[in-house]
C-alpha positions as CSV (number, residue, x, y, z in Angstrom):
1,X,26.3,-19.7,39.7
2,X,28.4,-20.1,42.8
3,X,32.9,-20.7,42.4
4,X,34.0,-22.8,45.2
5,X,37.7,-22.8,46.7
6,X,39.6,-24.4,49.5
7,X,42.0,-22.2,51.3
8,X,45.6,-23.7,51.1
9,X,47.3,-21.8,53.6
10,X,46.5,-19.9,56.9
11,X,45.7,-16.0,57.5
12,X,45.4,-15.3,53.9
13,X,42.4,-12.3,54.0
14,X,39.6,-13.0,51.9
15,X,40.1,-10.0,49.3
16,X,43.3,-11.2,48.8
17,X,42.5,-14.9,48.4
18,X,39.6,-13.7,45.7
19,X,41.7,-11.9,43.5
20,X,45.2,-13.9,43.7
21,X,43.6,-18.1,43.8
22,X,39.6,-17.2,42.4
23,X,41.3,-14.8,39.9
24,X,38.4,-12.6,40.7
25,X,38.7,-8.9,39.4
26,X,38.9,-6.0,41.9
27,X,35.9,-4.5,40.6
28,X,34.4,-7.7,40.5
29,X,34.8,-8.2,44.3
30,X,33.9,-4.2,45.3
31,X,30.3,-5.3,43.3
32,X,30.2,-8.9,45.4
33,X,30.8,-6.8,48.7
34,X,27.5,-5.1,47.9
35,X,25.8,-8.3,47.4
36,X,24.4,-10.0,51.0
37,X,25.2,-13.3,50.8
38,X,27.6,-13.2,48.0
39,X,30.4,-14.3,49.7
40,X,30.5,-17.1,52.0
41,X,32.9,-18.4,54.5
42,X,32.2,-21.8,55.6
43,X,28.8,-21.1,54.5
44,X,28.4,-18.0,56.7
45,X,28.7,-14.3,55.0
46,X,32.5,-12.6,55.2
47,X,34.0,-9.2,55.2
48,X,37.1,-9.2,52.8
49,X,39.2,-8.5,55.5
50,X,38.4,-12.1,57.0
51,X,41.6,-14.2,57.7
52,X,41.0,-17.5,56.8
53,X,42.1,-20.7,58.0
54,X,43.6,-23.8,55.4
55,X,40.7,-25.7,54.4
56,X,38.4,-23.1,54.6
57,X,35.3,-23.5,52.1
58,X,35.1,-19.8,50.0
59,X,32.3,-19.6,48.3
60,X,31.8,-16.3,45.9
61,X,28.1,-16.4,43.9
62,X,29.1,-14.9,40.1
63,X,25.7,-14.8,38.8
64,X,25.2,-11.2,36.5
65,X,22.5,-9.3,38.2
66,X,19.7,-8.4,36.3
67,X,19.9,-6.9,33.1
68,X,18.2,-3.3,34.0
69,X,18.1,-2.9,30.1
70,X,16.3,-6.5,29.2
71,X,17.3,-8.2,26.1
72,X,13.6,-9.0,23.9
73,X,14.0,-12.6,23.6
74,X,13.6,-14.4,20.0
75,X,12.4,-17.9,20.6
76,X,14.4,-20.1,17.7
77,X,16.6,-23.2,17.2
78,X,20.3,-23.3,18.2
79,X,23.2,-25.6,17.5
80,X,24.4,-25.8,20.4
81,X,27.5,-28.1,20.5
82,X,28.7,-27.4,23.9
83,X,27.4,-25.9,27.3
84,X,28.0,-25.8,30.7
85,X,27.2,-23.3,34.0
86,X,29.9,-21.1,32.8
87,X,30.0,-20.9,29.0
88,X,28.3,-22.1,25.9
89,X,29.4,-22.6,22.2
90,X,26.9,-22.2,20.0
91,X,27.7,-22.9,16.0
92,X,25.7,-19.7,14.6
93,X,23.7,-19.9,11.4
94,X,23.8,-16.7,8.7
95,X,22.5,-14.3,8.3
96,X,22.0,-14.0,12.0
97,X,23.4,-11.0,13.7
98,X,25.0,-11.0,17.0
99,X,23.8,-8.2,18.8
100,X,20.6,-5.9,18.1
101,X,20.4,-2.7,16.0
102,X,18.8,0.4,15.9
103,X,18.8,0.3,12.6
104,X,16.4,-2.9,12.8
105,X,15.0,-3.4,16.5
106,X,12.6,-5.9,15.6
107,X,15.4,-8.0,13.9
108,X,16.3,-11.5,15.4
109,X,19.5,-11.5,17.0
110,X,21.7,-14.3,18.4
111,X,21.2,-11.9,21.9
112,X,17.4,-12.4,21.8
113,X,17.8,-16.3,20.9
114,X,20.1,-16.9,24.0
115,X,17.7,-14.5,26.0
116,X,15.2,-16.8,25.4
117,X,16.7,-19.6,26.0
118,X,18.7,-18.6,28.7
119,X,15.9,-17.3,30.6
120,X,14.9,-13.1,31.4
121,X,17.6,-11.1,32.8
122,X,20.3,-11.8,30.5
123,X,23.4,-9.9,30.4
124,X,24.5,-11.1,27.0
125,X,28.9,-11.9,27.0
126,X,29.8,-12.7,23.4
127,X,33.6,-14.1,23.0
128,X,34.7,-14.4,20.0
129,X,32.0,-12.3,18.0
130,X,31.2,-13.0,14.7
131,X,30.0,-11.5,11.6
132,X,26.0,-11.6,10.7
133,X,27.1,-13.1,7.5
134,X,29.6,-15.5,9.1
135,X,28.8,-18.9,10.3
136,X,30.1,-21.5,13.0
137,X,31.7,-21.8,16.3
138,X,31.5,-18.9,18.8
139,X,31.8,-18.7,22.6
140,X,29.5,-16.8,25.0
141,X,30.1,-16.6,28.8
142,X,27.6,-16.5,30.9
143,X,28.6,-14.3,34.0
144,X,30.9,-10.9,33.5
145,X,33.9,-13.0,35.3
146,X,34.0,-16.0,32.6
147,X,34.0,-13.3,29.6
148,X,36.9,-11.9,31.6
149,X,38.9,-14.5,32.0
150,X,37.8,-15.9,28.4
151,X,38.9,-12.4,27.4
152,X,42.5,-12.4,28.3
153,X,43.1,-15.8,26.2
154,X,41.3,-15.0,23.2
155,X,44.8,-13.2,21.2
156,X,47.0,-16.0,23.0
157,X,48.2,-19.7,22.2
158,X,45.7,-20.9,24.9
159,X,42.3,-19.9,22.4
160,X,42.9,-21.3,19.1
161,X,40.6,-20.1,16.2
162,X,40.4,-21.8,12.7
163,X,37.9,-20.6,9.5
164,X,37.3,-21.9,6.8
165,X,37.1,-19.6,3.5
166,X,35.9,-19.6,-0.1
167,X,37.7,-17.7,-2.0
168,X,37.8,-16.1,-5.8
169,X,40.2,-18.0,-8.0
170,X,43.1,-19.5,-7.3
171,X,45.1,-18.7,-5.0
172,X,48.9,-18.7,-5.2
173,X,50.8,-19.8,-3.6
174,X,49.2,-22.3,-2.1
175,X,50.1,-21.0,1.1
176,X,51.6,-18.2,2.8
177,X,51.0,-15.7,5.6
178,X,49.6,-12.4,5.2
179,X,50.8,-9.3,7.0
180,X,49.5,-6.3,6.2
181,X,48.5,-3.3,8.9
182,X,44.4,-2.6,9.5
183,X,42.8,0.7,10.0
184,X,39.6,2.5,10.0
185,X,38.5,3.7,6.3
186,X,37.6,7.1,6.9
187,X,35.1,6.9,4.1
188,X,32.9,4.5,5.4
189,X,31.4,3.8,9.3
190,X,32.3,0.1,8.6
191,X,34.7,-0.8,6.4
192,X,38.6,-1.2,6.8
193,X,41.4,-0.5,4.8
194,X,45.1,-1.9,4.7
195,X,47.2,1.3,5.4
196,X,50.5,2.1,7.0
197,X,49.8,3.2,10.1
198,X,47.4,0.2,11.0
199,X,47.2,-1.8,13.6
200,X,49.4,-5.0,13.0
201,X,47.8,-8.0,11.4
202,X,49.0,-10.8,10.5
203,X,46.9,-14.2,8.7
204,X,48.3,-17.8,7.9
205,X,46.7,-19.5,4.9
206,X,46.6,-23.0,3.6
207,X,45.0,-24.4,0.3
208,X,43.0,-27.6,0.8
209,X,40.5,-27.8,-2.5
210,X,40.4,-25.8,-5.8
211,X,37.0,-26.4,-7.6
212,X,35.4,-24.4,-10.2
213,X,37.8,-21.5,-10.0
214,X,37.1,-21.2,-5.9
215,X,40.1,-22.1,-3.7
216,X,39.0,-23.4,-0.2
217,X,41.1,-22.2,2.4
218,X,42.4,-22.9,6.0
219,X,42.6,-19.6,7.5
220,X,44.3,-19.1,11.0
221,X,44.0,-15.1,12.4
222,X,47.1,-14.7,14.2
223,X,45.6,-11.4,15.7
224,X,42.2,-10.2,16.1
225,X,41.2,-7.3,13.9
226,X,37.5,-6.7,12.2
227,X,36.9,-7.8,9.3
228,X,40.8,-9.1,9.2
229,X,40.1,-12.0,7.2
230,X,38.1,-10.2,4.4
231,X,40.0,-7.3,3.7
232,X,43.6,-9.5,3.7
233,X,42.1,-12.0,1.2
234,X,41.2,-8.8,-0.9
235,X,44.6,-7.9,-0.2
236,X,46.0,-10.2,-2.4
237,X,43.4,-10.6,-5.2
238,X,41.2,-13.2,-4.0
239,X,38.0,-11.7,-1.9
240,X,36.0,-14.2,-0.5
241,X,32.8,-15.2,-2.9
242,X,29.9,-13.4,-2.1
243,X,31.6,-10.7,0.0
244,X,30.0,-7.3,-0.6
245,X,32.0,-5.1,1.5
246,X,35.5,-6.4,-0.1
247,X,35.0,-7.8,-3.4
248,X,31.4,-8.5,-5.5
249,X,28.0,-9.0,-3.9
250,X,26.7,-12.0,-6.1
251,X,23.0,-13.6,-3.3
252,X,23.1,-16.4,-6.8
253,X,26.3,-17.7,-5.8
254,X,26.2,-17.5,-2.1
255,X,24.3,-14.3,0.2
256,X,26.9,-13.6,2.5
257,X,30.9,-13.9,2.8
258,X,31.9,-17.5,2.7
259,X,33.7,-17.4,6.0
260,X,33.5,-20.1,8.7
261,X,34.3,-20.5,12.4
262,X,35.2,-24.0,12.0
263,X,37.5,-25.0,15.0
264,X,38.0,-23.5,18.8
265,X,40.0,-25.1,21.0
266,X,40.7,-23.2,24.4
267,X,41.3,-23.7,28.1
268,X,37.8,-23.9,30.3
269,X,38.5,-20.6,32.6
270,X,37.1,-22.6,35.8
271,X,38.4,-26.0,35.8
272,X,41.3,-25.9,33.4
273,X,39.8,-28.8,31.0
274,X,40.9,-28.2,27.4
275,X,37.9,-27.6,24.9
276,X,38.8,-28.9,21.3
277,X,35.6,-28.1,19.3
278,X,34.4,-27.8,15.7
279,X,31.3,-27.5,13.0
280,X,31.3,-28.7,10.1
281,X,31.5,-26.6,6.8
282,X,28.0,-25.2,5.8
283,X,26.0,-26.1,2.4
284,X,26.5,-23.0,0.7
285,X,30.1,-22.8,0.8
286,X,30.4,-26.6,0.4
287,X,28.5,-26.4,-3.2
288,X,31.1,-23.7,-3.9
289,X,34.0,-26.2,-4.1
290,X,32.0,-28.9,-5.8
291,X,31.1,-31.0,-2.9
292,X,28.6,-32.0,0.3
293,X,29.4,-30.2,3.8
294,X,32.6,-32.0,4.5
295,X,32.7,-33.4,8.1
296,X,33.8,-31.6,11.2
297,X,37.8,-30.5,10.9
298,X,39.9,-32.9,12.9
């Protein structure tokens, strides 16, 4: 995939102009300088140290190379509710892990379904990763400069993330915000524990249905660590239904942790446009709260 500028000004250099109007990193544009043909002036190849003139056509080809380590592709269905030559949002299913283990090398992965549908080669650039037990929206990039720039928003205002949760009894009050520090449990290779010298976290909570004895909740992560949501809802005496790791593993009631990626919205890192996107909430943590998937958040 190729980025296209006009040069707005005259005797700017070309290194210069890549990393201060493409945004391109400078390790980024050491890698394209090894490339022949990756950069184009005018459609003719350029040194960095090119001066340009204004209205100047750069031209700077971000495609990954290819994978030396390729990803075995998984031929399967994906809900794929947005996609363009720089990023896709795919609304992932459970229990579908991310990335591959090896613990399980043979397991379908959401790394092997993109392979295949993406074509051999793949460098796989998950976003906002989720859970294998964890369902909805999540954004992958598809070239190392997107995932970058996709990167530096994702613990900002400009990439907004809203879940949807299930959680045990009811929960009170009705809504609140949860701060409570996050650190490694030295017991365990996976789990986390709240404890003192954690990193800062910090999750709002809203109530929208109580059914049954389950509260469904708007959750908003205000920062970004694993397994945040879980282990603050445990916090506070309300695990989510189903979760194994924080409260009680119950496959009858629901497999997995009823947790949902139900709303991104977040700036496209190439042309600005603002991405308001969302999935609707899944069967199994619908039938929780006594009803049918509700439709897609506003």
């Amino acid at each position: 995939m190729v980025l296209r500028q006009k040069a707005e000004e005259d005797g700017v250099a070309l290194g210069e102009f890549l990393r201060r109007r493409m945004g391109l990193s400078s390790t980024l544009i050491k890698q394209l300088k090894r490339r022949p043909g990756a950069l184009l002036v005018n459609g003719q190849a350029a040194f960095t140290s090119a001066l340009l003139r204004r209205g100047d056509v750069v031209a700077a080809d971000l495609s990954d190379p290819p994978n030396p380590r390729p990803i075995p592709p998984t031929p399967m269905a994906l809900d794929i509710v947005y996609e363009d030559q720089w990023l896709l949002v795919v609304n992932k299913a459970a229990p579908l892990p991310v990335h591959h283990s090896s613990f399980a090398p043979e397991e379908a992965t959401l790394a092997g379904a993109l392979a295949a549908y993406l074509g051999p080669g793949l460098t796989f650039h998950p976003v906002n990763r989720l859970d294998r037990g964890t369902t909805g929206l999540m954004v992958v990039a598809k070239c190392s400069h997107v995932h970058h720039l996709l990167t530096v928003q994702l613990h900002t205002g400009r990439f907004f993330r809203e879940y949807r949760g299930v959680a045990l009894g009811r929960v009170d009050p009705p809504a609140g915000t949860i701060r409570l520090p996050i650190a490694r449990d030295p017991a365990s290779p996976i789990k986390r524990r709240v404890a003192p010298d954690g990193a800062p976290a910090v999750t709002d909570y809203e109530t929208l249905a109580f059914s049954g004895g389950y509260t469904l909740l708007r959750l908003l992560p205000r920062t970004g660590r694993t397994h945040q949501l879980r282990l603050h809802l445990a916090a506070i005496g309300h695990p989510l239904a189903g979760d194994w790791l924080y409260g009680t593993e119950d496959p009858a009631l629901i497999p997995r942790p009823a947790l949902h990626s139900a709303r991104l919205s977040l700036r496209h890192p190439i042309t600005g446009a603002l991405l308001e996107l969302s999935a609707p909430l899944p069967a199994d943590m619908a039938r929780l709260v006594g009803g049918a998937p509700s439709p897609a958040p506003p």
